[in-house]
C-alpha positions as CSV (number, residue, x, y, z in Angstrom):
1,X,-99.9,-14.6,111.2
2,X,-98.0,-13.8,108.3
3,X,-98.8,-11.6,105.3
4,X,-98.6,-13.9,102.9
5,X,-100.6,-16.4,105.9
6,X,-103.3,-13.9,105.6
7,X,-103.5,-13.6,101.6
8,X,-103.6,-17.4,101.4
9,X,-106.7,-17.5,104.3
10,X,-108.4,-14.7,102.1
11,X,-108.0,-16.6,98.7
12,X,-109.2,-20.0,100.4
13,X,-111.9,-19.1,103.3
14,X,-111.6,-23.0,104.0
15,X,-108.1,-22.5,105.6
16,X,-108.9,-22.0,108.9
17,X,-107.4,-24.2,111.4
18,X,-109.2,-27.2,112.8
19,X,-109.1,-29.8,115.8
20,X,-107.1,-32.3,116.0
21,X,-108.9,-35.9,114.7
22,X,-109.2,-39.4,115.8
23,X,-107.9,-40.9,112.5
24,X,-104.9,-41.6,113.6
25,X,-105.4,-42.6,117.2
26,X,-109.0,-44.7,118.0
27,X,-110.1,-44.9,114.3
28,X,-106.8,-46.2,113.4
29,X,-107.7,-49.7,112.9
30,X,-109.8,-48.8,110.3
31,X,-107.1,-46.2,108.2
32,X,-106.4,-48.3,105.5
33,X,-109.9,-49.5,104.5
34,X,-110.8,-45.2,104.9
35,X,-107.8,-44.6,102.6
36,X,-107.9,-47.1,100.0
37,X,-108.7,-44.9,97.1
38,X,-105.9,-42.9,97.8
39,X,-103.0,-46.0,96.9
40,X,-102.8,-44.6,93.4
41,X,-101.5,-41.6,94.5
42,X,-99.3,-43.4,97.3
43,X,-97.7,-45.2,94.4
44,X,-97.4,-42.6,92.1
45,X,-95.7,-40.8,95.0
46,X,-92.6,-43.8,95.8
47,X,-92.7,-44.0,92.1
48,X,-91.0,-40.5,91.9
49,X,-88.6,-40.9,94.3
50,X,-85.4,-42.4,91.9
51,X,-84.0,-44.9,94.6
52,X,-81.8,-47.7,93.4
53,X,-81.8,-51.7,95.1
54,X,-79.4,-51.5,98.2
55,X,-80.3,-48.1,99.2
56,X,-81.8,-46.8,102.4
57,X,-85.1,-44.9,102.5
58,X,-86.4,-42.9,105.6
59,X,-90.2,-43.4,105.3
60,X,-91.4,-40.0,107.2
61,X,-94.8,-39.9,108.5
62,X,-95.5,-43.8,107.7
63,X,-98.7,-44.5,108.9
64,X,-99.5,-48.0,109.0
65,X,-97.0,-48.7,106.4
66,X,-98.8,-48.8,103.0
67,X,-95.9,-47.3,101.7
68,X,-93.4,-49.7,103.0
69,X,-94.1,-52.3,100.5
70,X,-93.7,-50.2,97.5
71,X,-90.4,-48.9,98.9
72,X,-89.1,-52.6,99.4
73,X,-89.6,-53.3,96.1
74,X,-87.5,-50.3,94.9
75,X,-84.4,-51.0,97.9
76,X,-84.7,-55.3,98.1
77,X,-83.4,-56.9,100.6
78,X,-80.4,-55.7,100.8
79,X,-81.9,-51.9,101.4
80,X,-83.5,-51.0,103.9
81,X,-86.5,-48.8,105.3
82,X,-86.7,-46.4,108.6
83,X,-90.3,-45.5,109.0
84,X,-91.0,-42.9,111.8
85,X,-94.6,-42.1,112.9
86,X,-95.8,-40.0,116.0
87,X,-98.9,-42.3,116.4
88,X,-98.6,-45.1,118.9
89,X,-101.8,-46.9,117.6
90,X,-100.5,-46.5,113.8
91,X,-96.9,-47.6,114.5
92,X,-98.2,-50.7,116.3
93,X,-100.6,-51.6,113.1
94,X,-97.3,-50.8,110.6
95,X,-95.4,-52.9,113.1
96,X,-98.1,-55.6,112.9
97,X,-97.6,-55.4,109.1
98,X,-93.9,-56.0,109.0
99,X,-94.2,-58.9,111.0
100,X,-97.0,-60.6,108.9
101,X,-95.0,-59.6,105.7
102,X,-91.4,-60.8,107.5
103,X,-89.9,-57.7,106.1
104,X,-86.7,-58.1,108.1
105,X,-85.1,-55.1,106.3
106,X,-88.3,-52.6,107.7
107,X,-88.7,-50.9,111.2
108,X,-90.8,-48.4,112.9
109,X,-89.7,-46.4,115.3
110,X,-93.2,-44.4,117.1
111,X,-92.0,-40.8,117.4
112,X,-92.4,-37.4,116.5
113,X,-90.4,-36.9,113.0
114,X,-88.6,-33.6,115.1
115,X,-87.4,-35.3,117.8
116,X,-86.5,-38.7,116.3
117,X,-82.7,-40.1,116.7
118,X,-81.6,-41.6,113.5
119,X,-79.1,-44.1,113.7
120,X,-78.8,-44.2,109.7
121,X,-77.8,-41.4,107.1
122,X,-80.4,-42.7,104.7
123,X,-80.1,-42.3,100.4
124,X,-83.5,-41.1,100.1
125,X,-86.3,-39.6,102.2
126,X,-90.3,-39.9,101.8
127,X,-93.2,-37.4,102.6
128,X,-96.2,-38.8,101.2
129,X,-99.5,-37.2,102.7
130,X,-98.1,-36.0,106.0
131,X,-98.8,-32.1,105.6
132,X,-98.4,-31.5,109.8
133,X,-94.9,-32.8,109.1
134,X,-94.4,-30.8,106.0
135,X,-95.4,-27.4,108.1
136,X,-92.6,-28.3,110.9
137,X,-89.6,-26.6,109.9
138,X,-87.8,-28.6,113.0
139,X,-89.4,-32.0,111.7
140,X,-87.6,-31.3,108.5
141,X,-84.1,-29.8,109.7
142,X,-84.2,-33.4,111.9
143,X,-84.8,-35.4,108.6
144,X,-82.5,-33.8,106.4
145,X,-79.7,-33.7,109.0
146,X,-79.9,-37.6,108.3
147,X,-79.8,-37.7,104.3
148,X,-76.5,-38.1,102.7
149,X,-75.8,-34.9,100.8
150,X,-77.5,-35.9,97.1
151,X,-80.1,-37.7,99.1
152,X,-83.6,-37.9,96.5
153,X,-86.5,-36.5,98.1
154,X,-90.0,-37.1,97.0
155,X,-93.2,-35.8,98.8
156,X,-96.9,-35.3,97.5
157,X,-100.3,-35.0,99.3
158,X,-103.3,-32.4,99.0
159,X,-103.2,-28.8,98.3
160,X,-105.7,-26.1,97.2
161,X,-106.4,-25.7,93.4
162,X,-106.8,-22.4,92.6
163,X,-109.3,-19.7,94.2
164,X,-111.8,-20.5,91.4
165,X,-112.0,-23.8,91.5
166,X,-114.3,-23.6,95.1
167,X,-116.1,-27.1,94.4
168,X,-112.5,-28.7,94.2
169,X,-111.2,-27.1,96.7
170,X,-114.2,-27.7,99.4
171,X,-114.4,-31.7,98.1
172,X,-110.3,-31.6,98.9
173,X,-111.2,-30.3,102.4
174,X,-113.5,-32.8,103.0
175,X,-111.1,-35.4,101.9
176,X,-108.1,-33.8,104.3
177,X,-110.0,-32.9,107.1
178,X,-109.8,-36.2,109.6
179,X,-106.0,-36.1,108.6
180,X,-104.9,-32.9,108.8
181,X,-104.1,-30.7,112.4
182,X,-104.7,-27.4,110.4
183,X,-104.9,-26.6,106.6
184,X,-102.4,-23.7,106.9
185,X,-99.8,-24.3,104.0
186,X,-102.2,-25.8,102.2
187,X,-102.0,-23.9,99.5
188,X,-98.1,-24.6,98.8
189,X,-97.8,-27.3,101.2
190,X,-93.8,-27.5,100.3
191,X,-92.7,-24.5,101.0
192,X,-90.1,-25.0,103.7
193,X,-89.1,-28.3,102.3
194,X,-88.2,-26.5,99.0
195,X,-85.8,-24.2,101.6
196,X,-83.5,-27.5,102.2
197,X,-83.5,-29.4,99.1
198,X,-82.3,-28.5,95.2
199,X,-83.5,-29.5,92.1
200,X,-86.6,-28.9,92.6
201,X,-89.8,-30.1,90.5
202,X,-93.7,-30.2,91.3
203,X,-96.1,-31.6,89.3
204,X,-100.0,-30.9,90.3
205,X,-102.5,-33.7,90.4
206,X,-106.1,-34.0,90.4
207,X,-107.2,-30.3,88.9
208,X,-104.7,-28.8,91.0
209,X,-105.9,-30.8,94.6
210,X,-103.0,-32.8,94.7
211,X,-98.9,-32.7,94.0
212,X,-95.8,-34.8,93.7
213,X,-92.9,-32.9,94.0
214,X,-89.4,-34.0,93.8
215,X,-85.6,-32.8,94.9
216,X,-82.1,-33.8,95.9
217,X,-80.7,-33.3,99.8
218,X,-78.2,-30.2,99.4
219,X,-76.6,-31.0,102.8
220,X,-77.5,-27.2,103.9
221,X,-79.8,-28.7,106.2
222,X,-77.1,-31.0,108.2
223,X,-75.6,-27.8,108.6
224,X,-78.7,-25.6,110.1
225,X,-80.3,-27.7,112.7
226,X,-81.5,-25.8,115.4
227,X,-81.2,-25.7,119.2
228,X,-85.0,-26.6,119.3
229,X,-84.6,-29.8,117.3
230,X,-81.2,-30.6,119.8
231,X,-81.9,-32.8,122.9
232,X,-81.1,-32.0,126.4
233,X,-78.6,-34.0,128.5
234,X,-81.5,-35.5,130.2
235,X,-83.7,-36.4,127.7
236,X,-83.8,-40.0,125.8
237,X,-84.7,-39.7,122.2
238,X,-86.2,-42.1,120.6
239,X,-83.4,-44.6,118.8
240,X,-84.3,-46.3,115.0
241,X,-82.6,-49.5,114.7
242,X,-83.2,-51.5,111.5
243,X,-82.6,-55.0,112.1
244,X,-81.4,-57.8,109.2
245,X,-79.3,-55.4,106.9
246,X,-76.6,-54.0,109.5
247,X,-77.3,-50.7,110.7
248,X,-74.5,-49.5,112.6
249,X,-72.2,-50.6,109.6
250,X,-74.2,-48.6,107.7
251,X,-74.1,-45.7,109.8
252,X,-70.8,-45.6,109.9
253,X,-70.0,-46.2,106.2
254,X,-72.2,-43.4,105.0
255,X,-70.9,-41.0,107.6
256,X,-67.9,-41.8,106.4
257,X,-68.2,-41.4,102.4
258,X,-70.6,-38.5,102.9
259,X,-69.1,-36.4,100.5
260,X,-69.8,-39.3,97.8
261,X,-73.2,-39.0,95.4
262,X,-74.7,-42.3,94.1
């Protein structure tokens, strides 16, 4: 572990890691109803990211797809929304979603965020309470390797308030706990994203328990991906397809004006 690993886990003795929980796997049915008193913060989340009608938004870490409504209503129906989540049972509930909302313009592809093919290079990109995602350097490099260079970025969840504050800090545990693989980051929980984007701007929520930070796509990170985050000859990725709003075309035309900004 790193120094500055170590001088976090000494500040917060709550850091250490933790197993792996059934919220998102045989308690997912019941996610949104656990979760409910978090939408304020979900919305207060898309409401940072400055995405304009038309646009295309890659929804990272979507769950069940609370946040694809919201995003709709920022793209219409001429955008478009890519949500990637790792969780079979949670992309089969955001799926379920879609189809009872007949968002035409939404789809989920059920993957790991660093190993996800994106057919798109989106305008905009979406981190809200995924903090395993935000702690994969490889799941990010794969992301921004798909944003347009200028892309907005917006991403908030949990974090630890300051040392002091130990009753906030062991309520925020409790809260994070059946969500969270391990609570190492926690206490900047956007550092490496900060390493790929520009612009950037936190605000702290909640006493210090919660962020919202903001950023534009610098295009550094099409530029660094790694051999990790490349697939082998033999291996079959998993393809995002958006149906109703043209995604090949879309592909294509952003590839091809990538040097443009909005």
């Amino acid at each position: 572990m790193s120094k500055s690993a170590d001088s976090a886990s000494a500040a917060h003795p709550l850091a250490e890691r933790v197993p792996q929980q059934p919220a998102y796997s045989e308690d997912a049915r019941s996610y949104d109803r656990r979760t409910g008193a978090f939408q304020a913060y979900r919305q207060a989340i898309v409401g940072a990211l400055p995405v304009r009608r038309g646009q295309v938004v890659l929804d990272v870490g979507c769950g069940t797809g609370l946040c694809c409504g919201l995003l709709l209503e920022k793209v219409g129906p001429q955008g478009g929304v890519v949500g990637i989540e790792e969780s079979p049972e949670m992309a089969a509930i955001a799926r379920e979603r879609i189809a009872r909302e007949g968002w035409r313009n939404v789809t989920v592809v059920q993957s790991g965020a660093e190993d996800a093919q994106i057919a798109v290079t989106a305008d905009a990109a979406l981190f809200c309470a995924v903090h395993d995602i935000l702690q994969s350097p490889d799941a990010l490099r794969n992301v921004m390797n798909h944003l347009r260079p200028g892309a907005q970025v917006a991403a908030g969840g949990g974090k630890w308030a300051a040392p002091w504050m130990v009753a906030v800090n062991m309520q925020a545990r409790m809260l994070h706990a059946p969500y969270v693989r391990s609570f190492e980051g926690f206490d900047r929980p956007w550092n490496h994203l900060e390493q790929l984007i520009e612009d950037v701007h936190v605000r702290e929520l909640a006493f210090g328990s919660g962020y919202v930070l903001t950023g534009r796509s610098s295009g550094s990170g099409r530029a660094a991906l790694s051999s990790a985050s490349r697939h082998s000859a033999g291996s079959q990725p998993a393809q995002v397809h958006v149906p109703g709003f043209g995604v090949n075309h879309v592909a294509e035309d952003r590839v091809a004006d990538i040097g443009g900004l909005p």
